[in-house]
N, C-alpha and C positions, 0 to 999 in steps of 0.2 A: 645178525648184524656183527656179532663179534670176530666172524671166520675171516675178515680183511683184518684184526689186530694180530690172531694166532700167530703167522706165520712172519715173524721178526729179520728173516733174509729179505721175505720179498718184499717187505715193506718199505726197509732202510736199501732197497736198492733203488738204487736213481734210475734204473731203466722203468720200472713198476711206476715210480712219480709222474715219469715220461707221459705213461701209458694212461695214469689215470686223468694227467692234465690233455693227456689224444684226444679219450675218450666224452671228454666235458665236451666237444665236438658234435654237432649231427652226424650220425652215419646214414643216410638215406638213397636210393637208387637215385639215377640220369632224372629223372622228368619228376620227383619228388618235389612237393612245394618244402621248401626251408627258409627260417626266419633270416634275414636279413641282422645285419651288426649297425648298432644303432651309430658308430663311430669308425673309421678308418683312416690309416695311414695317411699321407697323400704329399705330393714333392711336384712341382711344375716343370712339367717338362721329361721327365725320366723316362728311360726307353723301359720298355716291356722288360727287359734281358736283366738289365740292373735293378730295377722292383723287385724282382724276382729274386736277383739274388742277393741284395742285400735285408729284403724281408727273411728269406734263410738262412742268411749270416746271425741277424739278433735273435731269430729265434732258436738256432743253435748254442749261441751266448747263455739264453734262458735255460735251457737244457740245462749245460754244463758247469750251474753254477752249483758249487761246493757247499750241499748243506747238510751231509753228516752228522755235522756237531752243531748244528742249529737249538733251538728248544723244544721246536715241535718233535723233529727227528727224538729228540732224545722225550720227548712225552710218552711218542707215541710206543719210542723201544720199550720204555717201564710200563708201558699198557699190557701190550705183545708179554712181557715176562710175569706180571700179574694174572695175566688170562693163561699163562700155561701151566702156574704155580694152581692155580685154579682148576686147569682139565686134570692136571695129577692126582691132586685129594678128592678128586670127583670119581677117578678110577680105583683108586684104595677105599673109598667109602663103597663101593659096589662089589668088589671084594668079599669086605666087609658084610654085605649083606644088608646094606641100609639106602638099596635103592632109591628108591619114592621121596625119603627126605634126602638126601644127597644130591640127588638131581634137581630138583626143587631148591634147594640152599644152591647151589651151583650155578642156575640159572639165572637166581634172585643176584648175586653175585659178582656176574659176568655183568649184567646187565648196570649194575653198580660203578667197576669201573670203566666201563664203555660211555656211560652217562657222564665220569667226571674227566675220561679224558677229550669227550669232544671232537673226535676225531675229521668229524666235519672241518671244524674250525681248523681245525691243526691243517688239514689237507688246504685250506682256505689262503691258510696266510703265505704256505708253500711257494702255493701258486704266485698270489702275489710280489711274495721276493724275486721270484723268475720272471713275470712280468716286467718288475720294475727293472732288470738288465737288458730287458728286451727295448724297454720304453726309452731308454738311455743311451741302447745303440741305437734305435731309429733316430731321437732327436741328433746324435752328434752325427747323423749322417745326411743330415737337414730335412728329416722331414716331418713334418707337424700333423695333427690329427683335422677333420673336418666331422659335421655331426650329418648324417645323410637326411633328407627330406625324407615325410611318410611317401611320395610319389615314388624317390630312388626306393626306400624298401621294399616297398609292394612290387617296385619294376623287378627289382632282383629275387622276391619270395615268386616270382611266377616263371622267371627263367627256365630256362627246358632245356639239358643238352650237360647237367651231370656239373663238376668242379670245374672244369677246364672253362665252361661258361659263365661262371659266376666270377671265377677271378678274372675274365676279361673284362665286364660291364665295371668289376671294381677299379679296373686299371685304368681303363677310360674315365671313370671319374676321378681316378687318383691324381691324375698327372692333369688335370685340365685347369691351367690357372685362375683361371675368372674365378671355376668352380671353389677352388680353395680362398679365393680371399673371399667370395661374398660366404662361405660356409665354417670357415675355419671355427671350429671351439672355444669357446673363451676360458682364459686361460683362468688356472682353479686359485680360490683364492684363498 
């Protein structure tokens, strides 16, 4: 577990965040059954062209939001330098010739502050702040969330024909107004 703290470049770099927020994604072949999203976008009336690209627009916004000097970033920096402060004296203790306990204290160790920094959580809240620019450029670009029926989910977990198919059935119900007022989510209180 600790070898995503080790490496302190690729962690504080925004692309790796990227990748790990990708990767939260199914990856599965054309005719794979995939869970359907219990909530989506949706605007009355938008052409395919614009959907598309203003869902790319906010989720680029999400991307590129500047969190370097966040808390988590910098939690998770002081984790990444504790665990290498750690592989060090784990290599001088073997040296030393005090294997068996060194690697043992070592692992009891890492696992210490892996434990207190959470890194889940860190990765969690991440996400969330990118979220929340994403949630902010879709509202000011007028479009509101709907909550899908189990009917739509199951229609869309049986879809057959890979990405290109599932965001079409989504776009058909994004854009379809009736669909949005009688489904729209109610707003959080």
């Amino acid at each position: 577990m600790s070898h995503y703290l080790k490496n302190r470049h690729r962690f504080l770099d925004w692309r790796f965040l990227a990748c790990v927020a990708a990767l939260s994604f199914p990856s599965v072949d054309a005719n794979a059954k995939v869970s359907a999203p219990q909530t989506i976008w949706a605007k009355a009336g938008v052409s395919r062209e614009q959907f598309g690209a203003e869902a790319l627009e906010c989720g680029l916004q999400g991307l590129a939001l500047k969190i370097d000097n966040s808390e988590e970033v910098k939690t998770l920096a002081r984790a990444s330098e504790q665990l290498d402060a750690l592989d060090t004296s784990a290599r001088v203790a073997l040296i030393q010739d005090n294997a068996p306990n060194a690697a043992a204290r070592n692992a009891a160790e890492q696992q210490t502050v892996i434990a207190a920094t959470r890194p889940d959580e860190q990765y969690a809240r991440i996400k969330e702040k990118m979220f929340k620019v994403v949630r902010k450029c879709m509202l000011d670009h007028g479009y509101t969330k709907i909550v899908l029926t189990e009917d739509q989910r199951n229609e869309y977990s049986e879809i057959k024909g890979g990405a290109e198919a599932r965001r079409s059935f989504i776009y058909e119900l994004a854009s379809n107004p009736h669909l949005i007022e009688a489904q729209r989510e109610a707003a959080p209180r």
